[in-house]
C-alpha positions in Angstrom: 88.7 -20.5 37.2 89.2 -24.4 37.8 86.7 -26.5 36.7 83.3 -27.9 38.4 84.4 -30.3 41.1 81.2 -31.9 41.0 81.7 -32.8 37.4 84.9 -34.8 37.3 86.1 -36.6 34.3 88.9 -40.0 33.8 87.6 -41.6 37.1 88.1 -45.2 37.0 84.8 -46.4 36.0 84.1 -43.7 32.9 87.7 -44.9 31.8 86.9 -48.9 31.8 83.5 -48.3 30.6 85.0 -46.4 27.9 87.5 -48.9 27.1 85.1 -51.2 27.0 83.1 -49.7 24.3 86.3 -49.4 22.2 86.4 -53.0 22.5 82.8 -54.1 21.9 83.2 -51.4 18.6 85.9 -53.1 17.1 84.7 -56.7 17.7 81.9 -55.8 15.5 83.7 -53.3 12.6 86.6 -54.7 13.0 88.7 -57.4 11.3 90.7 -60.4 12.2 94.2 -59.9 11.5 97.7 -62.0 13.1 100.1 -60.0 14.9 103.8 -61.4 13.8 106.5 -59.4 16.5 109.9 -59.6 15.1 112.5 -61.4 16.6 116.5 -60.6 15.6 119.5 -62.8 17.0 122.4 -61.0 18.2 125.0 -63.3 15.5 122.5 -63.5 12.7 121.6 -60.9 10.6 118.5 -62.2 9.4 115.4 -61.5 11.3 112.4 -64.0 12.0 108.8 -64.5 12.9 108.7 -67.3 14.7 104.8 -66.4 16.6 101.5 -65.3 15.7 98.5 -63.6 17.5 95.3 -63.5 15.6 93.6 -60.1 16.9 90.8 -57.9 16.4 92.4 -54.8 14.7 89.9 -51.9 12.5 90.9 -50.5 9.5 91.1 -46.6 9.4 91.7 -46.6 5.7 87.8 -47.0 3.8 88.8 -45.6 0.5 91.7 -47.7 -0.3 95.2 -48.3 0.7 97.0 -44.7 1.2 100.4 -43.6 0.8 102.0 -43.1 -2.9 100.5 -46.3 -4.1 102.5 -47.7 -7.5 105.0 -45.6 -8.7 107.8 -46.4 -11.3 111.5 -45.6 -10.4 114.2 -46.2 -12.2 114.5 -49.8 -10.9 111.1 -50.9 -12.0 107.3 -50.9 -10.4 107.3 -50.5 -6.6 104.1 -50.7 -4.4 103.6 -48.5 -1.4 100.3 -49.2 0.0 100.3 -47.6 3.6 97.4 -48.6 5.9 96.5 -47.7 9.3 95.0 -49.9 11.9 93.3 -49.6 15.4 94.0 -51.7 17.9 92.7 -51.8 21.6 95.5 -51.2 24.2 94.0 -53.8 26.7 93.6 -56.7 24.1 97.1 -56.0 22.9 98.4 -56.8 25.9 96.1 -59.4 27.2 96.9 -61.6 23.8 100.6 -60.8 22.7 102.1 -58.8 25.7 101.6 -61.2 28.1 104.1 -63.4 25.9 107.3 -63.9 28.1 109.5 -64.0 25.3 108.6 -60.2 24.3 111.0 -57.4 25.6 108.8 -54.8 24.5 105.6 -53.8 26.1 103.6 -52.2 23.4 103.4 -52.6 19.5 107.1 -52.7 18.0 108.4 -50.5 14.7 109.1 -53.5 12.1 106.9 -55.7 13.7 104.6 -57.4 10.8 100.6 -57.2 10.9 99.2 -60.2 8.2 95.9 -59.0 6.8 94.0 -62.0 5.3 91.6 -60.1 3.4 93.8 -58.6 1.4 96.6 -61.5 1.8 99.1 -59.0 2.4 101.7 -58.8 4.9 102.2 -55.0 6.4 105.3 -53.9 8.3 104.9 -51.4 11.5 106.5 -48.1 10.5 104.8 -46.3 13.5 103.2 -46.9 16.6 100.7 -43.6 17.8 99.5 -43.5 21.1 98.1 -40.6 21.9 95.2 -40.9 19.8 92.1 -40.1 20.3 94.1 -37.9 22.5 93.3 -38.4 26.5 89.7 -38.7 26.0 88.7 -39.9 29.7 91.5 -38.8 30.7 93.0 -42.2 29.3 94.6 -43.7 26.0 92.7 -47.0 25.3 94.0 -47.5 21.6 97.0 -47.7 19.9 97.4 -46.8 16.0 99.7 -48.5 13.8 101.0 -46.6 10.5 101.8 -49.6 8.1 103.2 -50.1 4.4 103.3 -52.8 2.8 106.0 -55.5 3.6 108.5 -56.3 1.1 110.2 -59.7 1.8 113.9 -59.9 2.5 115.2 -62.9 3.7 113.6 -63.5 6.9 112.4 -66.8 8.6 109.0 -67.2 8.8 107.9 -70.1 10.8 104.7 -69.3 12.7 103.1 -72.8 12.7 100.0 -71.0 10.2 100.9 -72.9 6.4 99.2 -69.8 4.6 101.6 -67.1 6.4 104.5 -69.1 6.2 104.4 -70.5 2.6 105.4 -66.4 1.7 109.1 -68.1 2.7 108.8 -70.8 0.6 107.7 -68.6 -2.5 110.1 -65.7 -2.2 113.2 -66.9 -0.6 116.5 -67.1 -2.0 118.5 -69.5 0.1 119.4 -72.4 -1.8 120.0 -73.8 1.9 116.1 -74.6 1.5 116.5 -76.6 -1.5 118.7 -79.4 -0.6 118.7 -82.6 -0.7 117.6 -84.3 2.9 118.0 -87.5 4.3 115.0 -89.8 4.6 115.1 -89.4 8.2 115.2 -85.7 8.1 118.2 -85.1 10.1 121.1 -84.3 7.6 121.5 -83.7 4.0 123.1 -85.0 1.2 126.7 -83.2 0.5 129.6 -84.0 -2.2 133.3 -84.7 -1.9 135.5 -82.1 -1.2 139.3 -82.0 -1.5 139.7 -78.6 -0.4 137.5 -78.9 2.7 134.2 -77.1 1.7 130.6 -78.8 1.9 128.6 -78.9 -1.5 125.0 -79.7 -1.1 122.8 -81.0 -3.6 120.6 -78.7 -4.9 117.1 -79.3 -6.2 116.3 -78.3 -9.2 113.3 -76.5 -8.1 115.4 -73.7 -6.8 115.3 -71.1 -9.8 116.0 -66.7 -9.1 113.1 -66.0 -12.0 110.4 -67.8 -9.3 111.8 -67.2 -5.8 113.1 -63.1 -6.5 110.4 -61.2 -6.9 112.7 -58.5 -8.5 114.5 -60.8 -11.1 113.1 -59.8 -14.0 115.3 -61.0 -16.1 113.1 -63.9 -17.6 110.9 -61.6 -18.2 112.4 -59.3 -20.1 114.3 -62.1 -22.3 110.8 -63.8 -23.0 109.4 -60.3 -24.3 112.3 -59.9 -26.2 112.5 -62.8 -28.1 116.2 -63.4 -27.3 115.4 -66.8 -25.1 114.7 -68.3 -28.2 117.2 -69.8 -31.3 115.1 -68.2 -33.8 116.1 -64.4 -34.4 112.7 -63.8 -36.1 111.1 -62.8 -32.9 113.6 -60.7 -31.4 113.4 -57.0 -31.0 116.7 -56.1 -32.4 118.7 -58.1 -34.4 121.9 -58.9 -33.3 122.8 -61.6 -36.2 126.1 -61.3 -37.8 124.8 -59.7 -40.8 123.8 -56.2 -38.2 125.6 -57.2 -35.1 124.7 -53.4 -33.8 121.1 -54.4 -34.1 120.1 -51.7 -36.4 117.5 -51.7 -38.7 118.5 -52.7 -42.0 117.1 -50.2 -45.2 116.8 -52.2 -48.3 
């Protein structure tokens, strides 16, 4: 038997006052978050975020960031903290898809969300959009599955110094290091003979402070083995043991 055609759902109206409830809801529980869509060059292989869209956005996760959380692997500690947030469909578009440089026209897998509470940076891994599923007749929300962003080389250069300072901290080209003229247009280089360009480095530039995953330092510090004294090593490599054994007297 159909349904009650004097009870109809999803017309117009409903559906906007609906949507508009969404948004009122997540004004108030929500949290302010910048919306960082991905941009990648056809000749460069590095990707960058060159714009940001501070946006009301509500956290789904209250107990906690999901996923496996830290677990060790044979390469060290990694952290994967997933997170899900709530966005409306309507303010989306309204703030970043009305952005003429954006192809897409909805919430983009790899596309970064910059949570400033937590002062963490979270990559889109997927972009749900059927829930709450048809309520109205209508699909007012979009959910975005997140992780946590591990940096890799992009340009970051969205204007906001607390977003992009995570280039300055993590990056590894030394390309960021060199030496510039005082009016800011070239850069100091040495002779060549055989054609190439050496720059001059600063001697800021150091893998132990810009690589997150050189441990290196780290591990030689704990060791004892940055040191000239062999008194604080853990084994003892000295000529008298050179396999680093422990010596029975």
């Amino acid at each position: 038997m159909p349904t009650n055609v004097y009870f109809s759902t999803g017309t117009t109206s409903e559906q906007r006052l609906y949507e508009d409830l969404i948004i009122e809801q997540l004004k108030i529980y929500g949290q302010d978050v910048y919306y960082l869509p991905r941009k990648i060059a056809n000749k460069d292989p590095a990707s960058s975020f060159d714009d940001s869209y501070i946006i009301e956005m509500y956290v789904d996760n209250t107990d906690g960031y999901m996923g496996e959380q830290e677990i060790i692997k044979k390469f060290g500690l990694e952290l994967r903290d997933d997170i899900t947030f709530t966005v409306s469909k309507l303010r989306w578009e309204s703030l970043v898809g009305n952005n003429s440089d954006l192809v897409a026209e909805r919430p983009q897998e790899g596309d970064l969300v910059y949570f400033p509470t937590t002062k963490a940076f979270f990559e889109i891994q997927f972009v749900e959009h059927e829930q709450p599923f048809y309520q109205q007749s209508a699909l007012p929300t979009y959910k975005l599955s997140c992780t946590k962003w591990e940096y890799s080389s992009e340009r970051v250069d969205t204007g906001i110094a607390t977003i992009d300072s995570v280039e300055d901290s993590l990056s590894t080209d030394t390309m960021n290091f060199q030496f510039t003229l005082e009016n800011e247009v070239g850069s100091v280089v040495l002779e060549s003979s055989i054609g190439a360009i050496d720059y001059i480095i600063n001697e800021d530039f150091t893998m132990a402070t810009q690589s997150t995953g050189d441990q290196g330092q780290i591990f030689e510090t704990a060791a004892g083995t940055n040191t000239s004294s062999t008194a604080d090593d853990i084994l003892d490599f000295s000529e008298r043991n050179p396999f680093g054994e422990v010596d029975e007297y």
